[in-house]
N, C-alpha and C positions, 0 to 999 in steps of 0.2 A: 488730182494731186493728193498725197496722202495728207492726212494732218500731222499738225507737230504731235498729239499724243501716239499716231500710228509710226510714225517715223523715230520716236523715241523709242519705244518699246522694241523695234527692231533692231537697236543696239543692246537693250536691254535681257533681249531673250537671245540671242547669239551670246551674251556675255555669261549667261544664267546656265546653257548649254557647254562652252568651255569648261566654267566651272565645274560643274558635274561629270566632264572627262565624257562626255557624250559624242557621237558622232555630227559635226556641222555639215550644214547642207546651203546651197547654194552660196546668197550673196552673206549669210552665216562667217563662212570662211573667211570673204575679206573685211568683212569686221572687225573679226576678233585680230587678224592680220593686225589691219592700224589700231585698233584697242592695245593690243600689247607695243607697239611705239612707244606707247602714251601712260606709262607707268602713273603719269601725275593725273588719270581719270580711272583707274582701278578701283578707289573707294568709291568713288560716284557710279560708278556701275555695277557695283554691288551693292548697294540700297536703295533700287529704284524708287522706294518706297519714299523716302527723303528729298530722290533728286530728278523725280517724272514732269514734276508741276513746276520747275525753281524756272525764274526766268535769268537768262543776262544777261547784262544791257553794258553798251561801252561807261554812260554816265557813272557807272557804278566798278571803272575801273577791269570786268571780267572778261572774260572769252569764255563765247558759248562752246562748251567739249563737242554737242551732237554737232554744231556746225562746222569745228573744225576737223572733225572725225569722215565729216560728209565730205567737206574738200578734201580729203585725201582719197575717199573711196571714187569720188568723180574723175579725181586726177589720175588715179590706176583704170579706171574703165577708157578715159583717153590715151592713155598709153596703151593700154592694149590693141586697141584698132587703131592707134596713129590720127585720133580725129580732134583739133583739126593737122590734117595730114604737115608733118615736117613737126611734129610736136616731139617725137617718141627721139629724133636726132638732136631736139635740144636738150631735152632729158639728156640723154648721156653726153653729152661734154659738157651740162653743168654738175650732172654727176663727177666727171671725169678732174673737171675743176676744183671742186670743193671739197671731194672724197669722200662724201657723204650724202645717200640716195635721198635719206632723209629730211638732210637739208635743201637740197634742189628740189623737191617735192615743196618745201616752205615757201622757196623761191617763185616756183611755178603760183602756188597758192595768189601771191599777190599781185599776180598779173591776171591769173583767174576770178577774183575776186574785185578785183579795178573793170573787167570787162563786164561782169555781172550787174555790178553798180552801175555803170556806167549804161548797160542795155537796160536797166529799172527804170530810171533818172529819165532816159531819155523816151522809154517807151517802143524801143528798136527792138530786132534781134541783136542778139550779140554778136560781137564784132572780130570776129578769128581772124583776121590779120592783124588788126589792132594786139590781140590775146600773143601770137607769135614776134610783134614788133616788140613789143614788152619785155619780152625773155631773150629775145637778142642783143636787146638795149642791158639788160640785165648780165649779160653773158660778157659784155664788153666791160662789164664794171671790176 
């Protein structure tokens, strides 16, 4: 598993690459993809230098950027292959509902994010039905 400074730096040199009008390569592209969403972590990603080592912690109020930059890059890798399968059809009719891809990504997020905890917590794999009950539970709301 990478570490948090190798997994930092990989948003960090996709970002460094953008900027320089360079060609991206590989998972590069969908980086800088959800980096640009994220207008409110442009500064932070242009001075890694500032923001390689910062931690953040909810007691303190923040959101960590790499992690919520990661839930979005996991979220398009499962939409991509449909896994777990029936994922890729909730996506679009909470897209369809909300009219914004953006924010059903958010939406997904906390059902992604309840499952993960919830498989930590417990010590299980994580629970893809549970993951899909969540955003249909969600989709009714």
């Amino acid at each position: 598993m990478p570490t948090r400074d190798a997994t930092r730096e990989v948003f960090f040199s996709a970002w460094r690459t953008y900027r320089a009008g360079q060609a991206l390569e590989g998972v590069q592209k969908l980086v800088v993809q959800v980096a640009l969403q994220h207008p409110e972590y442009h500064a932070m990603l242009d001075n890694a230098q500032d923001y390689a080592d910062q931690d953040y912690t909810p007691e303190m109020g923040q959101t960590n950027p790499f992690l919520h930059m990661g839930m979005h890059i996991a979220i398009e890798e499962q939409l991509a292959l449909d896994q777990p399968r029936g994922l890729r059809a909730r996506y679009v009719s909470l897209c369809a509902r909300r009219g914004d891809a953006h924010a059903a990504q958010h939406q997904i997020m906390e059902c992604l994010g309840e499952m993960l905890w919830q498989a930590q917590r417990d010590g299980t794999q994580p629970d893809e039905q549970g993951y899909l009950n969540c955003l249909d539970k969600i989709a009714r709301n």
